[in-house]
N, C-alpha and C positions, 0 to 999 in steps of 0.2 A: 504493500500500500504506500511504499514511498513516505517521505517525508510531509509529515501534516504539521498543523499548527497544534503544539502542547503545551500545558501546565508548566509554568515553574516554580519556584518556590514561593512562599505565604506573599501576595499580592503582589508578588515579581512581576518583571514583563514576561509576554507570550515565547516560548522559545519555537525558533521554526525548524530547527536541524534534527529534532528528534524520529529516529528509523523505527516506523510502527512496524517493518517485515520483521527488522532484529529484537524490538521487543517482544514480537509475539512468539521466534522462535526461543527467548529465554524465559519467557511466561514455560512455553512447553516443555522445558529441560528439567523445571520444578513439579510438574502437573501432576505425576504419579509418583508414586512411594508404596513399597509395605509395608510402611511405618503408619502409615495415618489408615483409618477408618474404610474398608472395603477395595483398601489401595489405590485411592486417587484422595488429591485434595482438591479436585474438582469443584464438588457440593458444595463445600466453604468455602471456595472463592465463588460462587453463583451468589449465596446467601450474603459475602461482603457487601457484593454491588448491591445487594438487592435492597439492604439495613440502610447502608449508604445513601441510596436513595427515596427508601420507603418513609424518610421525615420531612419529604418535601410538604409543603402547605402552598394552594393555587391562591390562598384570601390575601399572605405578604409574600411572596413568593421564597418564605425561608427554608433552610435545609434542603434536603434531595443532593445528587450526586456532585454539584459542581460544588466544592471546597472542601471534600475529604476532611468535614470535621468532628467523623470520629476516629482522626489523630488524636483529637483532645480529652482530657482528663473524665468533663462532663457527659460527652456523649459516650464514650469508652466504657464509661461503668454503667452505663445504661443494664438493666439487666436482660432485657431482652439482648443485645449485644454480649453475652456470656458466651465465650471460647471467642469471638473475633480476632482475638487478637494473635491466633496461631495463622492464619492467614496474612495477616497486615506484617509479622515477623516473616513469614515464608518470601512475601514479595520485596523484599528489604532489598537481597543482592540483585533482585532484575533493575531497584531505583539505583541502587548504588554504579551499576553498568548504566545509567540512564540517566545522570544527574538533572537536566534540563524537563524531565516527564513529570509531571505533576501527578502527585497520588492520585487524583481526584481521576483522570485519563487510566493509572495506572491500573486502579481498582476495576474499572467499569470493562477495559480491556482483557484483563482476566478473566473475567467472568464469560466473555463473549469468547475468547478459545477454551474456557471448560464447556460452555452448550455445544461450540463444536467438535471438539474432542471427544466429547459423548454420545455423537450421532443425533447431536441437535439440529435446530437451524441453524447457518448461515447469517449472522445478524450484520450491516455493516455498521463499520465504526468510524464516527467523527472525533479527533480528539481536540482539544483546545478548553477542557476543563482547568480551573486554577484552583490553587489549595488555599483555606481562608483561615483568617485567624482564630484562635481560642474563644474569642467573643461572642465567632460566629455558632459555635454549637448548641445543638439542639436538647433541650433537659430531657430526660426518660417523660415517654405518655404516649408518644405519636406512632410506636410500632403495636402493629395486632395483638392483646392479649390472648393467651388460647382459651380462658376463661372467662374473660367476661362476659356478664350479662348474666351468667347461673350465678345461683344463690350458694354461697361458701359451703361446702362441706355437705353439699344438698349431692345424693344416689336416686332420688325416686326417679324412674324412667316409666315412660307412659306401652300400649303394646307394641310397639313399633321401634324399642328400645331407644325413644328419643328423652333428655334428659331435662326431667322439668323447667323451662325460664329457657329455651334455646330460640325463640324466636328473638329477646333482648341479645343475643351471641351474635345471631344475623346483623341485628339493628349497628351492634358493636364494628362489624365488618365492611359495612356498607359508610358510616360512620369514617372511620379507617381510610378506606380507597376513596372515597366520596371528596376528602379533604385533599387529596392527590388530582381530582378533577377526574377517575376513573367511575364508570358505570359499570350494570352487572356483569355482563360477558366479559369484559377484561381483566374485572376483579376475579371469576373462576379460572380464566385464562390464567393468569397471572400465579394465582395457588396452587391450580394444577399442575402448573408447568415447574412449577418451582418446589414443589413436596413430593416429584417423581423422584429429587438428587437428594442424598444423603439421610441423617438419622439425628436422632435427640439423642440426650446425654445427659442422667443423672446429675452429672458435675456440674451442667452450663447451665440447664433448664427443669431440673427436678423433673422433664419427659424422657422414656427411654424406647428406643427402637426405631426401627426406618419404617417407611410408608408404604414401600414394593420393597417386592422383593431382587430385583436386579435395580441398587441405587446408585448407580454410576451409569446408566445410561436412559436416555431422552424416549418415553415414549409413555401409550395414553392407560399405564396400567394403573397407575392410582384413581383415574375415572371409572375404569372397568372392573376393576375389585370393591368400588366402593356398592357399586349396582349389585355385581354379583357373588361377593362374599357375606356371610355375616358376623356382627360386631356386636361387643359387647362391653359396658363399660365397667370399669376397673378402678380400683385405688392398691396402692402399695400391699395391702391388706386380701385383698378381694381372694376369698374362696372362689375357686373355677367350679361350673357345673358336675365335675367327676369330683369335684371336694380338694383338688389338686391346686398348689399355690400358682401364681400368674407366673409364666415363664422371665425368668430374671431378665431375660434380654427388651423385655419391653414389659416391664415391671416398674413405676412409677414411684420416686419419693413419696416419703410418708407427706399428707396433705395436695399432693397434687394428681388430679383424674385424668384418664385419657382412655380410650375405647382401642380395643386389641381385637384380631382377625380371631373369629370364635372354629370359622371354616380351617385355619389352621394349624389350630392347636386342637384340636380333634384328627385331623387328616382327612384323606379318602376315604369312604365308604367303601367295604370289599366290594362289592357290587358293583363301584364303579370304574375298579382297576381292570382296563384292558390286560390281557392276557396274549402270548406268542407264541409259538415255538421258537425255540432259538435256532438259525441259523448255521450251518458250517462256517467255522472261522475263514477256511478256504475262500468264502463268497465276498469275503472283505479284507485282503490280502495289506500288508504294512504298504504305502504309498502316499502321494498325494491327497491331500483332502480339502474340500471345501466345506465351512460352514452353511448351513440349508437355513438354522434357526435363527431366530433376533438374538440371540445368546446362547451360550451353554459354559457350563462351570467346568475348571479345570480343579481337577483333586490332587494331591499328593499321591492317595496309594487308587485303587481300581475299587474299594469298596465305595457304597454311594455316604457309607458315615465317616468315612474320610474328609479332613478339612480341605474348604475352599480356598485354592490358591490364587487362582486366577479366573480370565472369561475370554472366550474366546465372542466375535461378533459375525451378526450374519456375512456371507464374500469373503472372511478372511480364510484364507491358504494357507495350509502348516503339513509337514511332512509325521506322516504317523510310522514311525520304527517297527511299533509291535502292535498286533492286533490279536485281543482274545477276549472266551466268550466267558461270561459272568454269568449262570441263571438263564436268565431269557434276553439279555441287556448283552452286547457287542461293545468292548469299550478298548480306545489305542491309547499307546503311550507316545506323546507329543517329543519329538526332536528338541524342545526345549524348554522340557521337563516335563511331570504333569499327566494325571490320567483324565480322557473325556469320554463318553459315552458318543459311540456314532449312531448306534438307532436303542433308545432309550429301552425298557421293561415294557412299556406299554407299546411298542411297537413303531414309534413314531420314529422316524429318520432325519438326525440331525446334523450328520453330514453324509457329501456325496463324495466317492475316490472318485477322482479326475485322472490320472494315471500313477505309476511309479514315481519311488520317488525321486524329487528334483535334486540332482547331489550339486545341482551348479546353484540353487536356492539352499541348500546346504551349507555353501562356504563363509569364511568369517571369523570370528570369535568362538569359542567354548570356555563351557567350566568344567572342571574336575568335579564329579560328584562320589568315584570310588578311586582304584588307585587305576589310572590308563596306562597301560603296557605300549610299547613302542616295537615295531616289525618292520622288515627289510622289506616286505612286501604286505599285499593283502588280503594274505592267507596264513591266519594267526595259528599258532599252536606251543602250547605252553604259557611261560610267561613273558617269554618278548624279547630282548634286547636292552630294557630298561623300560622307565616310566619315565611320565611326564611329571615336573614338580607341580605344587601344588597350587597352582596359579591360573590365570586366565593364560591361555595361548588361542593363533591364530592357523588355522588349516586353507590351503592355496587352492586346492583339491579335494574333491569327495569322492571315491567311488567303494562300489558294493564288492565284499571279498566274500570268507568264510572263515570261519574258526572253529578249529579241531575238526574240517569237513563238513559242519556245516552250513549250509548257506543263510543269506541275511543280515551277514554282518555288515556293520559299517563303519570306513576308515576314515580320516583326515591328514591329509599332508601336509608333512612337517618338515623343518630342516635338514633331519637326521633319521629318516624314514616314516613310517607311517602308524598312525595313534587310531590305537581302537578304541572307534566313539561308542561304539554298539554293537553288541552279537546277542542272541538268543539265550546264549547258556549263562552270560555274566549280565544280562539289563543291561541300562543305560549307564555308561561310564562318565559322559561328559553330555553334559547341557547344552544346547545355540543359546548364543546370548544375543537376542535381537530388544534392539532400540527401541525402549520406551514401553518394554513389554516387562524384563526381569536382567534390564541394567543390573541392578542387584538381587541377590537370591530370595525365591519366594518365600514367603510365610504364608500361614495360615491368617486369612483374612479373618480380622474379629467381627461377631454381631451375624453368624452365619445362619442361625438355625431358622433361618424363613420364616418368623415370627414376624408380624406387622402392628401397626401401630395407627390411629388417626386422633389428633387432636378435635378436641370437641369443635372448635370451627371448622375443622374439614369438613364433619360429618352434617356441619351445616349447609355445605355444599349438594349433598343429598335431599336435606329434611327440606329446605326451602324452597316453595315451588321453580322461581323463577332463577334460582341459580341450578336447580334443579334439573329443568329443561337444557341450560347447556351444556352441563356437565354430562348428561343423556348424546348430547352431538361429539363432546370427546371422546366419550365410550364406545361411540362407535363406527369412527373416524380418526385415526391417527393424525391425516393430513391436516384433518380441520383444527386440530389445535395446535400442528406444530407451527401454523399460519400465525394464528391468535396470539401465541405466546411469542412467536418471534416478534411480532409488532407491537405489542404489550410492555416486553420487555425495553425493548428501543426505548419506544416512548419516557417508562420509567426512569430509566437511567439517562435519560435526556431532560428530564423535568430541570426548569430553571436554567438552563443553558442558554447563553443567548440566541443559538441560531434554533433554538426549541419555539413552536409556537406558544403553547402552555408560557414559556418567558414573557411574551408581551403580556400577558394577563395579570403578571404580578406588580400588582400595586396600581393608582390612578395614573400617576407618574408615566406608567411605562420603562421604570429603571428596574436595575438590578440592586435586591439590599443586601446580597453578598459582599457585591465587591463597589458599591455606592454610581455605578456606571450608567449611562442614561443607554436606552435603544435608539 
């Protein structure tokens, strides 16, 4: 995108040299981790911009995105703003590479390559945000409470498990977006799109759990579960239906309520699990593979109660070493790490082999994951020659040998001969280390156990007729809200901007009381 007009520091001039291509590619060098939350820090930076700018007011045109001031003391401790501030530290070294880029651009641009990084939309970005001083921040009040409007410590729910005093929640919402210059479709727009990424945290927000269950990527399952699951509200305390306490992972501080997926903590009904024969492994030979599904979880070991490591996304390409059958359930072991399921227990087929595999999408990096023997050629037998030390190295070449006669092994070329990546009788020796995938080695993603979550205003999303109805249009429409929320979000994160229309509205004036500037 070339050099735009950006942010400099507290009511500095505009700087014009700042490279939006090279900020966006060192936004993306931060973006994932297995250190944070489901392994992206995506969701918190969505949720930055979103804080950042969800204190804007259309009556003086104060707060919203353009002056990034919850740098300051006051809006910082806002409590709704609880954990932000692992984010605002995360993007520290893209400022510190970026002196002249105004947080204010900083923030909002992040968050537009986490929606695309996730299989969002596309949003474009204009930058020329400026960072404003401490004066200018916004006291705790003007972000969504998740309970307002219900009466404290009030459980009665009526049959349709809505929770006494939830039309005063609506009121609260509408209240909320309303002061933003936002009506109802943009407001469901806007929470749908925004409560598909990431998860609550006993620490930040006395709420625990994610909303979907795949919450690092863009799509309309939190509409479509909210229809076709059922939910049930909860306190810290809450005996479940079987008499079983609330699954800890979306188990709530003592004092604070939130509704848990009832359809998932029960599971399937036998009756409704499809059933297969399982297949000859023969029929699904180790080779090329493409993703079929919007997602599939990659495991550590081949059982389905093995933790989640990774995800692979619908289109993506990866080489499968080993292929074996599990049950009724077909699952390979990924060239760079990792077990997936190719056509599920139930039958369903989640990816498709495209051929052999690619040894020329093969080359690159590896890791050590047992000890890799080294051979003169690539036809292993015994222990080798030597080993490789215990480090990343890089292979020139890939091709397929055998070891100890058998076939399916696979080598990588080295300086000093050739590194057994993989054979039958030893597993996977060494990892592909592909960019942006498991740079560093995977963990187990925490908050895994498909446990979901919805804050009492979500569920307002349902109870209310007319947020109702378009939440009804997400559920069954993916496109139509990745539309919504792409223009939704713009807008948001444009409130009070000068080249924003929403700008000329604030104030009789026609100025800006950010930064005291007339239109």
């Amino acid at each position: 995108m070339g050099a735009v007009n950006s942010g400099a520091r507290d009511a500095g001039e505009l700087d014009t040299n700042t490279d939006f291509d090279q900020v966006r590619k060192d936004i993306m060098k931060v973006m994932d981790s297995p250190e944070w939350d489901d392994g992206s820090y995506a969701p918190v930076l969505i949720r930055l911009a979103w804080h950042s700018a969800g204190t804007y007011s259309s009556a003086d045109g104060t707060g919203g995105s353009n002056g990034a001031t919850m740098r300051h003391t006051l809006e910082a401790n806002d409590p709704d703003n609880a954990g932000l501030g692992i984010p605002r530290k995360l993007l520290e070294a893209v400022k510190e590479k970026h002196p002249g880029l105004s947080y204010a651009d900083l923030w909002v641009l992040a968050a537009y390559c986490a929606i695309q990084h996730t299989a969002g939309p596309e949003i474009d970005f204009r930058g020329g945000r400026r960072d404003a001083a401490p004066q200018k921040a916004i006291a705790p009040g003007r972000l969504p409470n998740p309970e307002r409007g219900v009466e404290e410590g009030c459980m009665e729910v009526d049959s349709e498990g809505r929770i006494k005093g939830w039309e005063k929640s609506a009121e609260h919402i509408r209240e909320v977006f309303g002061r933003m210059g936002f009506g109802d479709r943009e407001m469901v727009a806007l929470i749908c799109g925004g409560h598909v990424y990431g998860r609550c945290h006993n620490e930040h927000s006395g709420y625990a759990g994610a909303w979907v269950e795949n919450s690092t990527r863009f799509s309309n399952e939190y509409a479509a579960d909210m229809f076709g699951d059922r939910w049930i509200l909860v306190t810290h305390d809450t005996k479940m239906p079987d008499g079983g306490e609330v699954p800890e992972e979306v188990r709530p501080s003592p004092g604070k309520r939130q509704y848990i997926d009832l359809s998932k903590y029960e599971g399937e009904e036998e009756g409704a699990k499809a059933t297969r024969k399982a297949p000859d492994c023969q029929e699904h030979p180790a080779g090329r593979y493409v993703c079929e599904s919007d997602w599939v979880n990659v495991r550590e070991e081949p059982d389905t109660g093995s933790p989640i490591i990774g995800r692979f996304v619908k289109d993506q390409e990866i080489n499968l070493v080993a292929v074996k059958v599990f049950g009724t359930a077909i699952r390979g072991r990924s060239e760079r790490g990792g077990w997936i399921s190719i056509i599920a227990s139930g039958g369903k087929v989640l990816f498709e082999r495209r051929g052999d595999i690619d040894t020329q999408m093969m080359k690159g990096s590896f890791r050590p994951m047992a000890n890799v023997p080294i051979f003169e050629r690539t036809q292993a037998c015994g222990g080798g020659k030597g080993k490789m030390p215990a480090k990343d190295f890089a292979v020139s070449l890939v091709e397929m040998g055998t070891d100890e006669g058998d076939k399916g092994a696979v080598f990588g070329k080295i300086d000093n001969g050739w590194a057994l990546l993989y054979s039958p009788s030893r597993g996977l020796l060494a990892e592909k280390i592909v960019e942006g995938y498991n740079d560093k080695p995977l963990k187990a993603i925490k908050g895994q156990s498909g446990h979901q979550m919805m804050l009492i205003t979500d569920m307002v999303m349902l109870w209310d007729p007319a947020f109702s109805k378009v939440l009804q249009e997400y559920a069954d429409d993916e496109q139509v809200l990745r539309t919504d929320f792409a223009d939704a979000f713009k807008r948001l994160t444009e409130l009070g901007c000068p080249w924003s229309t929403d700008f000329f509205r604030a104030g009789a004036g026609g100025g800006c009381p950010v930064f005291g500037c007339k239109a």
